[in-house]
C-alpha positions in Angstrom: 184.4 119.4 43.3 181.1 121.2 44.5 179.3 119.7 41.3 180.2 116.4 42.1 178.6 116.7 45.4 175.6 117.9 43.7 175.2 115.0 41.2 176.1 112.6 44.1 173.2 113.8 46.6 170.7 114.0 43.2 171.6 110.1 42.7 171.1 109.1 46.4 167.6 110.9 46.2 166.6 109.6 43.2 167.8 105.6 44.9 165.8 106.4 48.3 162.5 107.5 45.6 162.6 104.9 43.6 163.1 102.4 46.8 160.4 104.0 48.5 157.9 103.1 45.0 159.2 99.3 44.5 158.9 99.8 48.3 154.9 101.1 48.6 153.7 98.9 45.2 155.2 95.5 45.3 156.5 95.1 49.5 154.0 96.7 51.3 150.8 95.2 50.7 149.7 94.1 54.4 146.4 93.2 55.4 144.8 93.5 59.1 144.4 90.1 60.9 141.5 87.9 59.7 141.1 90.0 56.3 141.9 88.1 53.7 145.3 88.7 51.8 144.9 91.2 48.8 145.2 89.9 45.1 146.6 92.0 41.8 143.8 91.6 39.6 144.8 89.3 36.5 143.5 87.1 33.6 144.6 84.4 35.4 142.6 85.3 38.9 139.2 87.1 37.0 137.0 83.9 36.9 138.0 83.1 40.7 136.1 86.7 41.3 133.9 86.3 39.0 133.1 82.9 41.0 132.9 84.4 44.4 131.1 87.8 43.3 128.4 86.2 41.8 127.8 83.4 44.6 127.4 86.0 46.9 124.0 87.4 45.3 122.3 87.7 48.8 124.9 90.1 50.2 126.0 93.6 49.5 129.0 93.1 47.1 131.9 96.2 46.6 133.9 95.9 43.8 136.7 98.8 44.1 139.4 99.8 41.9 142.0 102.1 42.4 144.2 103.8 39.7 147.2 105.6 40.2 146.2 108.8 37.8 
């Protein structure tokens, strides 16, 4: 009986981890108001920034990217 208990609390903490990730990576990407929305980087999207990074040559471009490891 006591094992069972066990396996039962490892399974709802292992559901409330793995909603908190789908959660954090795919739900919660919020911007401030008036900042443009973010965007996942694809090959579908690249020549949109390439467009806009390179029409911006006066200005003081950032390009950031973030990895997980």
């Amino acid at each position: 009986m006591k094992r069972k208990h066990v396996i039962y609390g490892l399974v709802i903490v292992v559901g409330a981890i793995f909603l908190f990730v789908v959660y954090y990576l795919y739900l919660g990407s919020t911007v401030p108001a008036g900042q443009h929305p973010l965007v996942r980087l694809n090959d579908a999207n690249f020549d949109s920034l390439k467009k806009s990074f390179n029409d911006s040559a006066d200005s003081v471009r950032v390009i950031v990217m973030l990895s997980p490891t």
